[in-house]
C-alpha positions as a Markdown table, in Angstrom:
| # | Residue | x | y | z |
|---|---|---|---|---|
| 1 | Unk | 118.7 | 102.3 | 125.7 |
| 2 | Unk | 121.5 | 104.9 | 127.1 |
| 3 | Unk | 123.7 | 103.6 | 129.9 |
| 4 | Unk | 122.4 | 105.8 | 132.5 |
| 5 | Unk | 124.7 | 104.2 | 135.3 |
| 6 | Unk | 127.7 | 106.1 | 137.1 |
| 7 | Unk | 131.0 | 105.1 | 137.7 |
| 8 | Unk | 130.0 | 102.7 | 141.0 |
| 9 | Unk | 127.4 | 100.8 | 138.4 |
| 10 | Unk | 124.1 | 103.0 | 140.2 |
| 11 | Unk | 121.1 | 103.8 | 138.3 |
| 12 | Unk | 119.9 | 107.2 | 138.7 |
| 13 | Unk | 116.5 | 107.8 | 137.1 |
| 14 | Unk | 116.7 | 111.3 | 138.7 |
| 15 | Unk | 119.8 | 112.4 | 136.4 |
| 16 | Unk | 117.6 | 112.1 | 132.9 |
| 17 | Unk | 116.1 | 115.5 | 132.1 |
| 18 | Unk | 113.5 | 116.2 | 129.4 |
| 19 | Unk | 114.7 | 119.6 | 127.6 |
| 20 | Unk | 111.3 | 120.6 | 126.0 |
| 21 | Unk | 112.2 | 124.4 | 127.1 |
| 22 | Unk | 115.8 | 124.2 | 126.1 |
| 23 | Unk | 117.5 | 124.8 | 122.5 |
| 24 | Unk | 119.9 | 122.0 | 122.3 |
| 25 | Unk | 122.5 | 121.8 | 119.2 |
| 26 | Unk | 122.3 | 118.7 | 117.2 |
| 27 | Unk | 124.6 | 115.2 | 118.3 |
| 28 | Unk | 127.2 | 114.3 | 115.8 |
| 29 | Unk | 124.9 | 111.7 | 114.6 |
| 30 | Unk | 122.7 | 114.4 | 112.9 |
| 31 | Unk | 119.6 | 114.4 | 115.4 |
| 32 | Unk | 118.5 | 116.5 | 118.6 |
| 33 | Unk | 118.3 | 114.8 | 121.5 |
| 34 | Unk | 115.2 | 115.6 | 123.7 |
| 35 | Unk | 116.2 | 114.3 | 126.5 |
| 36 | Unk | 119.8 | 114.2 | 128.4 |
| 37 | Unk | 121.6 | 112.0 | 130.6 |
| 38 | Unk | 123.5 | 112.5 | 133.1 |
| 39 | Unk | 126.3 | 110.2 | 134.3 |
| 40 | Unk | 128.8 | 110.8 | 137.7 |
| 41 | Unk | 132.5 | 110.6 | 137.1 |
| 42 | Unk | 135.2 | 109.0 | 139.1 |
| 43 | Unk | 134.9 | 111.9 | 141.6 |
| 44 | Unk | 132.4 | 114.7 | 142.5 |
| 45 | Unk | 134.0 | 117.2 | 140.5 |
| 46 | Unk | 133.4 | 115.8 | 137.2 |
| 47 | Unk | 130.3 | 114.3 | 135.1 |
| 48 | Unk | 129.2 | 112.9 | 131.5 |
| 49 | Unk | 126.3 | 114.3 | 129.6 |
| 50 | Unk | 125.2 | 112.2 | 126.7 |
| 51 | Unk | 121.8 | 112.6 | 124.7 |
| 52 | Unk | 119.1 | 110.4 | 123.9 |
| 53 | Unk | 119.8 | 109.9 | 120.8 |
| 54 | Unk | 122.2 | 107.2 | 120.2 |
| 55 | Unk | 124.3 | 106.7 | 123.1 |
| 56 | Unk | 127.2 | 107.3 | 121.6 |
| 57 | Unk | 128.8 | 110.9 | 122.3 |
| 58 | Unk | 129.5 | 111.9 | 125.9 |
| 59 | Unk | 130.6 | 115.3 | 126.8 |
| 60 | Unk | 132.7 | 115.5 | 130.2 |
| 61 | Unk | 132.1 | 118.7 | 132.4 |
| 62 | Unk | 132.8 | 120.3 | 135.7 |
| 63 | Unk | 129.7 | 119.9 | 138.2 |
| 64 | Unk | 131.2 | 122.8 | 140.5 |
| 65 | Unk | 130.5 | 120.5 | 143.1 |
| 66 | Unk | 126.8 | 120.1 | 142.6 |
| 67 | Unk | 125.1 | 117.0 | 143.6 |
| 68 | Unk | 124.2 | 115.6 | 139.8 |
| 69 | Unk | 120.4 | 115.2 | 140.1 |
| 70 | Unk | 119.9 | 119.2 | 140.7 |
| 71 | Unk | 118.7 | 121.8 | 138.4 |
| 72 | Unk | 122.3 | 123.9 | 138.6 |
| 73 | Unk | 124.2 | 120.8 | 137.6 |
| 74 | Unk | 122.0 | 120.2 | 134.8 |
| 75 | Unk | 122.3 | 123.5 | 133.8 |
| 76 | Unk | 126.2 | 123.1 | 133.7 |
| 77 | Unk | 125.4 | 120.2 | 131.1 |
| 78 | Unk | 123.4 | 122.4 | 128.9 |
| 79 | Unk | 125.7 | 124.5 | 128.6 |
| 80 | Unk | 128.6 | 122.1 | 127.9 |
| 81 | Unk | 126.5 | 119.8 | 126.1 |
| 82 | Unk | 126.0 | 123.0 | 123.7 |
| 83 | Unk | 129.8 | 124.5 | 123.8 |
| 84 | Unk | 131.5 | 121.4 | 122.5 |
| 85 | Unk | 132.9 | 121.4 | 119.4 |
| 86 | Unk | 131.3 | 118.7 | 117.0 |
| 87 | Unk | 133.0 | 117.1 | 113.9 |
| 88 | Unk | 133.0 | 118.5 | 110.7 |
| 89 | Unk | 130.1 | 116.7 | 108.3 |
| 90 | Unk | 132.0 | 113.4 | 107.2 |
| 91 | Unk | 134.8 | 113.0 | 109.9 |
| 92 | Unk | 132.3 | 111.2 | 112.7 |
């Protein structure tokens, strides 16, 4: 199961998003999540995505201030989730 706590040790059940409607690229670990997670940084300003697929790869991003459970903010981690740069085949 993916650590979905945030950085005080809460539990936000609100912060995991299906993404049925959304093209997601593949995790490092060679499958497509279907869902992601959302987890709070040390401060507002920042955040972890990570898929549901192993747990293992986090992407950090900038919430713009959003509170983490809202549509924009998962938005912002779509898009992140999708710009960063993954391993070449082998080096994982």
């Amino acid at each position: 199961m993916i650590d979905t706590t945030d950085f005080y040790g809460r539990t936000n059940e609100k912060t995991k998003t299906s993404t049925n409607l959304v093209q997601l690229l593949d995790c490092p670990c060679g499958k497509t999540p279907t869902e992601l997670n959302l987890i709070e940084g040390s401060t507002c300003k920042w955040a972890y995505v990570t898929g549901n697929c192993c747990g293992e790869w986090n992407v950090e991003f900038r919430t713009e201030y959003n509170k983490i459970d809202t549509d924009e903010c998962m938005k912002l981690a779509i898009d992140e989730w999708n710009r960063a740069p993954r391993p070449l085949k082998g080096e994982n």
